[in-house]
LOKOLLO-699183 format. One record per residue (C-alpha): residue number from 1; residue in three letters; x, y, z. Coordinates in nm, 3 decimals, padded with zeros to 5 digits, always signed. Each point is the difference from the previous one (the first is absolute). Layout:
N
<site><pos>NUM</pos><code>ALA</code><c1>X</c1><c2>Y</c2><c3>Z</c3></site>
...
END
This chain:
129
<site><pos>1</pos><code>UNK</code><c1>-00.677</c1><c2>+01.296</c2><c3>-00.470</c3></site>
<site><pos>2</pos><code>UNK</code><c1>+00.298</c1><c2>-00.031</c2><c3>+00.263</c3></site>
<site><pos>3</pos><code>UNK</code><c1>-00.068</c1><c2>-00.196</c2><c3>+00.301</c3></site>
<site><pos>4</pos><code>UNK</code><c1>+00.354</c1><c2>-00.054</c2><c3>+00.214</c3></site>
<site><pos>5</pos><code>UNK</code><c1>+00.006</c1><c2>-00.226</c2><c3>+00.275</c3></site>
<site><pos>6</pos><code>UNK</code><c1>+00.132</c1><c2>+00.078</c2><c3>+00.373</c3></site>
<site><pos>7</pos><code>UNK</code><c1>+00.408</c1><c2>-00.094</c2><c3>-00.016</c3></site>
<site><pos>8</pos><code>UNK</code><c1>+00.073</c1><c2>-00.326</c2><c3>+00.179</c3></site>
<site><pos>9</pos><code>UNK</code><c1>+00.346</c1><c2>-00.095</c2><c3>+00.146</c3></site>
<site><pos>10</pos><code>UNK</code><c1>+00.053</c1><c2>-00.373</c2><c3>-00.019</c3></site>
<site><pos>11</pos><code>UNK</code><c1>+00.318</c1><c2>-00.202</c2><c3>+00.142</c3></site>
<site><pos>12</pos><code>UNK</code><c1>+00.147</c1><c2>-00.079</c2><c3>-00.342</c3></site>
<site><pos>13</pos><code>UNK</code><c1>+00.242</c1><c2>+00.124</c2><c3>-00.249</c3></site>
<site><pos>14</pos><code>UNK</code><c1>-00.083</c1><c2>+00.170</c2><c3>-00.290</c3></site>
<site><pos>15</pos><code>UNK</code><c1>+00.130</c1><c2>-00.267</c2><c3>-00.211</c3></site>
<site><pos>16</pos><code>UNK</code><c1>-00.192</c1><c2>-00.291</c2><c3>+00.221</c3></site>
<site><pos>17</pos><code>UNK</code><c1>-00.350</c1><c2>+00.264</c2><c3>-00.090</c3></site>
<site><pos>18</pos><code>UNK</code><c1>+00.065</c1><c2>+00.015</c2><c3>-00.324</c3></site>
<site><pos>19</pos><code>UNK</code><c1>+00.099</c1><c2>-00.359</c2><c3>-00.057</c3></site>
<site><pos>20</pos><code>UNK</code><c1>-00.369</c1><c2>-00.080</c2><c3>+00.196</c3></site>
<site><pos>21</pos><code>UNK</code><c1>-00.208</c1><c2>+00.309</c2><c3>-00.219</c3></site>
<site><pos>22</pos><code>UNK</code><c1>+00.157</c1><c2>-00.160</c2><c3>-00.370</c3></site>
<site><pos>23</pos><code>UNK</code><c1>-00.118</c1><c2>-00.362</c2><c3>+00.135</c3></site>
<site><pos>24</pos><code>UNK</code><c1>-00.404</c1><c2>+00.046</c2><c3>-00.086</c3></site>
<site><pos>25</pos><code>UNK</code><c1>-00.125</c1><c2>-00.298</c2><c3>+00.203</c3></site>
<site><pos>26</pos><code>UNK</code><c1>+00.144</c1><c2>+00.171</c2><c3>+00.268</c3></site>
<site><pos>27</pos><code>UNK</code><c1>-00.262</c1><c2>+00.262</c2><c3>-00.043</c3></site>
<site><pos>28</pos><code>UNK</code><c1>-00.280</c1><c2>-00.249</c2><c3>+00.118</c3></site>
<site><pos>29</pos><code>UNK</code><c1>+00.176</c1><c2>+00.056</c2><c3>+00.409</c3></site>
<site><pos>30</pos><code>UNK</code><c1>-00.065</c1><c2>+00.372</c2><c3>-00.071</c3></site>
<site><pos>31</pos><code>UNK</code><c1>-00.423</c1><c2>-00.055</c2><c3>-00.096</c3></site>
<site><pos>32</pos><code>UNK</code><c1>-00.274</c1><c2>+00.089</c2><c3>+00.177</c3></site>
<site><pos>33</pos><code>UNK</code><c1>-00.182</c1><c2>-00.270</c2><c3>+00.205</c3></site>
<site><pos>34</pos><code>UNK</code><c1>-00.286</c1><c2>+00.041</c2><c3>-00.266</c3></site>
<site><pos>35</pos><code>UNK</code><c1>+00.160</c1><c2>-00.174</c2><c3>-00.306</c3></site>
<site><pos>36</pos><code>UNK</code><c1>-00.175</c1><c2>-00.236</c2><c3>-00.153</c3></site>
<site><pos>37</pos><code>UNK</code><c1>+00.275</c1><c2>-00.044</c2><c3>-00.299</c3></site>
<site><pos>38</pos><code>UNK</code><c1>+00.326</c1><c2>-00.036</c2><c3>-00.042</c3></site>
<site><pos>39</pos><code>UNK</code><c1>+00.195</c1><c2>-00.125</c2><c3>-00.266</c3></site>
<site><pos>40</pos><code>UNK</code><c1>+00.335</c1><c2>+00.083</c2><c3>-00.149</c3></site>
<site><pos>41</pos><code>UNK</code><c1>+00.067</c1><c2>-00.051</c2><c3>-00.373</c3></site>
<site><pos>42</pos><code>UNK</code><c1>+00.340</c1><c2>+00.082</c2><c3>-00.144</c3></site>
<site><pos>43</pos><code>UNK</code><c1>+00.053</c1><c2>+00.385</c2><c3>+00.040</c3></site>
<site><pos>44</pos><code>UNK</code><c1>-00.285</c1><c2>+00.065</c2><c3>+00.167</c3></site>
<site><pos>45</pos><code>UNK</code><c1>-00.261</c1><c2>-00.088</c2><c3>+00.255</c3></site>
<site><pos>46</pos><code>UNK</code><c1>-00.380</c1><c2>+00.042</c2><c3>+00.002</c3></site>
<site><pos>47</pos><code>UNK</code><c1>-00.177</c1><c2>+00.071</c2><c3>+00.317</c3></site>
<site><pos>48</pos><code>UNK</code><c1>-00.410</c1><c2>+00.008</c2><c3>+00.116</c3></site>
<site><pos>49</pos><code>UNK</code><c1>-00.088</c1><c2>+00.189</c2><c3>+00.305</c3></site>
<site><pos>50</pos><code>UNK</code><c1>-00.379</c1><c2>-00.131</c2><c3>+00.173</c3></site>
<site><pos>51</pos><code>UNK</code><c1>-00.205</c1><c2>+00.271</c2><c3>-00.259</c3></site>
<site><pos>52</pos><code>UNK</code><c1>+00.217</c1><c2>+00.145</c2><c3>-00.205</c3></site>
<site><pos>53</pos><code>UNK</code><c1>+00.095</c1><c2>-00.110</c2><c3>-00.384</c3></site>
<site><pos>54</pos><code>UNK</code><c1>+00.299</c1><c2>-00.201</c2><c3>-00.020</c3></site>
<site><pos>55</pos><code>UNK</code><c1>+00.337</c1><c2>+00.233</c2><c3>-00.081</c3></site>
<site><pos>56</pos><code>UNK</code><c1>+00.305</c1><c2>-00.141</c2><c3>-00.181</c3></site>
<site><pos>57</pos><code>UNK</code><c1>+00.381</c1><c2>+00.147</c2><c3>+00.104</c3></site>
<site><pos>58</pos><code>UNK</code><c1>+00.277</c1><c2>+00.009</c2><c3>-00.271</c3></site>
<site><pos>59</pos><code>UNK</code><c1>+00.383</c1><c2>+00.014</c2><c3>+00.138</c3></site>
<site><pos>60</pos><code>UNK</code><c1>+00.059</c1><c2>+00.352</c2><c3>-00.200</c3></site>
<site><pos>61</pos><code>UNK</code><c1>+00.309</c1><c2>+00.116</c2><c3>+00.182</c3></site>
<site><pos>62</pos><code>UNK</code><c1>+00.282</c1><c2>-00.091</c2><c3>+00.202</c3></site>
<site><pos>63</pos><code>UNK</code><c1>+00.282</c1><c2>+00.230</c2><c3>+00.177</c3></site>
<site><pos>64</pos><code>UNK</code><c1>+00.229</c1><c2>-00.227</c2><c3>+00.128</c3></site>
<site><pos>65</pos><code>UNK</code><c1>-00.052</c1><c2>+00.052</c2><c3>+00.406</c3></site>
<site><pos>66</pos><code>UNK</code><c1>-00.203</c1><c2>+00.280</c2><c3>+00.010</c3></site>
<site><pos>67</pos><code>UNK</code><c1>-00.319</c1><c2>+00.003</c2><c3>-00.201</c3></site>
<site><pos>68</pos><code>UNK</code><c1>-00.256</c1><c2>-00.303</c2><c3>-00.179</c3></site>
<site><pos>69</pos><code>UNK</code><c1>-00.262</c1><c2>+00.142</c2><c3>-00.201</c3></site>
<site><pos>70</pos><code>UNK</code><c1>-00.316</c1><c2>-00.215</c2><c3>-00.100</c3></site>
<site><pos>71</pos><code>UNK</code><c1>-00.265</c1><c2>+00.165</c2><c3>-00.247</c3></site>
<site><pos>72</pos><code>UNK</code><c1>-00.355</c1><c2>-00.147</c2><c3>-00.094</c3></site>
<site><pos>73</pos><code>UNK</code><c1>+00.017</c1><c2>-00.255</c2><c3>-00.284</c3></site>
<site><pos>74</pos><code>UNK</code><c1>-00.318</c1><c2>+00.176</c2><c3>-00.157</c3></site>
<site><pos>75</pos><code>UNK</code><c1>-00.034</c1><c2>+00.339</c2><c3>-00.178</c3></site>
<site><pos>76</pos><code>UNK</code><c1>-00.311</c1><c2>+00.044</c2><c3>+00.125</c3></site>
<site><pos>77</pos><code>UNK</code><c1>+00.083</c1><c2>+00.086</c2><c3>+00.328</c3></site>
<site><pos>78</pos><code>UNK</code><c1>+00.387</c1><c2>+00.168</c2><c3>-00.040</c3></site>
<site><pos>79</pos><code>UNK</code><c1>+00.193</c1><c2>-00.012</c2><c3>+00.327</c3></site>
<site><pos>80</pos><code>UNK</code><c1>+00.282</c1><c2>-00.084</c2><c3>+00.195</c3></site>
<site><pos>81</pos><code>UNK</code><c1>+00.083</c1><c2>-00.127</c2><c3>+00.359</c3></site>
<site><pos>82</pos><code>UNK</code><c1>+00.391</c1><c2>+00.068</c2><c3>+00.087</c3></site>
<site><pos>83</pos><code>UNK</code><c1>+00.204</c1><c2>-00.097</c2><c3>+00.269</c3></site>
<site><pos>84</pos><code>UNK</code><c1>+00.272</c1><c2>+00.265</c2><c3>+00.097</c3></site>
<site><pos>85</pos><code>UNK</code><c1>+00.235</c1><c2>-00.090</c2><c3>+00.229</c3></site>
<site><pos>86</pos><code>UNK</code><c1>+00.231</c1><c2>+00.143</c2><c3>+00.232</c3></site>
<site><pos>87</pos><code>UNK</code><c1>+00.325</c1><c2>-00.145</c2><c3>+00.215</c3></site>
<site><pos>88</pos><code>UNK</code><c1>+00.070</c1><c2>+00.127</c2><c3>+00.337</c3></site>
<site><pos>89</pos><code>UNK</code><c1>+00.211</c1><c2>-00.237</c2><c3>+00.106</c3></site>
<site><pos>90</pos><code>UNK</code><c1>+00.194</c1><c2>-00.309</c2><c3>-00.094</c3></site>
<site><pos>91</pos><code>UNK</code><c1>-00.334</c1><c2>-00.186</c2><c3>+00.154</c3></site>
<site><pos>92</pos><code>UNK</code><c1>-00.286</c1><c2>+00.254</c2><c3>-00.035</c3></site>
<site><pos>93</pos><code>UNK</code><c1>-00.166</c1><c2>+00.177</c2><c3>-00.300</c3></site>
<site><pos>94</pos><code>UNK</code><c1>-00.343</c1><c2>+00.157</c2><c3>-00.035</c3></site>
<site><pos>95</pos><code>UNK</code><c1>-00.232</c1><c2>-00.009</c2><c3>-00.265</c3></site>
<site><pos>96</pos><code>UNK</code><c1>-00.292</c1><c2>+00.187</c2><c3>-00.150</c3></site>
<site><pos>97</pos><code>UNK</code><c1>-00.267</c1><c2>-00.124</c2><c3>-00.259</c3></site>
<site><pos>98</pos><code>UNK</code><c1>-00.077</c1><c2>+00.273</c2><c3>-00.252</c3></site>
<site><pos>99</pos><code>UNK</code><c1>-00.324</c1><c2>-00.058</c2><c3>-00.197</c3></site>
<site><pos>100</pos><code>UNK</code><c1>+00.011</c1><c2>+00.183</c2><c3>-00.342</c3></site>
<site><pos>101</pos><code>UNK</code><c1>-00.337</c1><c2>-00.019</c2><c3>-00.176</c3></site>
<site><pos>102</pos><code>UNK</code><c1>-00.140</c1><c2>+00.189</c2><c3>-00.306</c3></site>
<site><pos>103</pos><code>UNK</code><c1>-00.394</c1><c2>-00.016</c2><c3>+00.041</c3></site>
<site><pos>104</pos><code>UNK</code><c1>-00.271</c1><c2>+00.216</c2><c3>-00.103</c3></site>
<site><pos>105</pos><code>UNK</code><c1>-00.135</c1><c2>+00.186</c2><c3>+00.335</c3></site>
<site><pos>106</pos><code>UNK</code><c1>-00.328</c1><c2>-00.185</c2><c3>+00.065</c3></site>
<site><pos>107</pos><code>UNK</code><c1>+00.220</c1><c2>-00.322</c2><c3>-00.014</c3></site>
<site><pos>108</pos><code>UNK</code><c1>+00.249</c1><c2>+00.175</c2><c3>+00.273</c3></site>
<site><pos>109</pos><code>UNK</code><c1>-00.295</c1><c2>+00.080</c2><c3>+00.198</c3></site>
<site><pos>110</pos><code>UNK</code><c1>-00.094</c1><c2>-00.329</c2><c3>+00.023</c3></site>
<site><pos>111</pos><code>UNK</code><c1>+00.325</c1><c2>-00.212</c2><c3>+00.023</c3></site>
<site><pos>112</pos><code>UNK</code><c1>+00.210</c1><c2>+00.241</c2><c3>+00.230</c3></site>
<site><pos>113</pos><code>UNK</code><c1>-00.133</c1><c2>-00.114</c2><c3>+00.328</c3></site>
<site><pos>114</pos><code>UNK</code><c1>+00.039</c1><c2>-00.351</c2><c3>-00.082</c3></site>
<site><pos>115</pos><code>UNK</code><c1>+00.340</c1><c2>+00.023</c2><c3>-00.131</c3></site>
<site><pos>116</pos><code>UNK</code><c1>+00.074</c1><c2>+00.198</c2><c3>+00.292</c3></site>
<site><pos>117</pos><code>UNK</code><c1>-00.108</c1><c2>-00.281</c2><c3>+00.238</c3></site>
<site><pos>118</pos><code>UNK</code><c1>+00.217</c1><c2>-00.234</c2><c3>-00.233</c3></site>
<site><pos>119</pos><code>UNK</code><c1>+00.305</c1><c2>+00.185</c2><c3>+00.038</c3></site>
<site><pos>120</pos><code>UNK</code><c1>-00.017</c1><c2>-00.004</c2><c3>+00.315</c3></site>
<site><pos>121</pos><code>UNK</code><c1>-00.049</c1><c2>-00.365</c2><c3>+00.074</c3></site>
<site><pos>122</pos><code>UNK</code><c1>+00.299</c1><c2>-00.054</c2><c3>-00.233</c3></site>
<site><pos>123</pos><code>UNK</code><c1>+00.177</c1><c2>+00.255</c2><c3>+00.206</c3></site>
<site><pos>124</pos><code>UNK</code><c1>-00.094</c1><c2>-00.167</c2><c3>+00.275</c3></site>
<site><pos>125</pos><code>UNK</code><c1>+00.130</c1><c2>-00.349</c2><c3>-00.098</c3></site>
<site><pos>126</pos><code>UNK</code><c1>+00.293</c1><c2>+00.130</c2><c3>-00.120</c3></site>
<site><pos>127</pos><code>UNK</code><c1>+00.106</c1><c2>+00.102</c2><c3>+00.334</c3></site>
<site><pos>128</pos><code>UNK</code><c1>-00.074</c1><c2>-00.329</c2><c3>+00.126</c3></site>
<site><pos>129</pos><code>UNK</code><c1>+00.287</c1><c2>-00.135</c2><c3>-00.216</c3></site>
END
């Protein structure tokens, strides 16, 4: 399942994005309103939405200035949330999240629309930055 979020232009460089994506705690600006949890541990972070099981991110990827990749930290549930990014100018890049998950399809029936609405938010928040 392939969910890609709407591409955001945000006054920064690619390198200052990047530098902010391969920072995790940073990824507690980009949250929904709804998080209960928070809590960064080493290489990765673990998150709890109002309803929804706790998830826990793994740093899995790094191209320098143009794309962070965090996966799950569990097997169970085998996916990945990247950040692909894109300079315009000396002072402007976009972005896109691209959520990469391998889930049997009565599990994508049921997550897509939330993870839709979560990509989105971050989305959102990123071009807030």
């Amino acid at each position: 399942m392939n969910i890609e979020g709407n591409i955001v232009r945000v006054k920064k460089s690619s390198e200052e994005l990047f530098n902010f994506f391969t920072k995790l705690e940073n990824y507690e600006q980009l949250m929904p309103e709804n998080t209960q949890k928070f809590e960064v541990d080493g290489d990765s972070f673990i998150f709890g939405l109002k309803g929804m099981p706790e998830i826990r991110l793994v740093m899995k990827e790094k191209t320098e200035f143009s794309n962070v990749t965090l996966g799950a930290a569990s097997s169970k549930l085998p996916f990945t949330l990247a950040s692909d990014i894109k300079e315009i100018s000396e002072n402007e890049s976009e972005v896109t999240l691209k959520f990469n998950g391998d889930f049997n399809p009565m599990m994508a029936m049921m997550v897509k629309k939330p993870l839709t609405k979560f990509i989105e938010t971050l989305t959102e928040n990123i071009a807030k930055l």
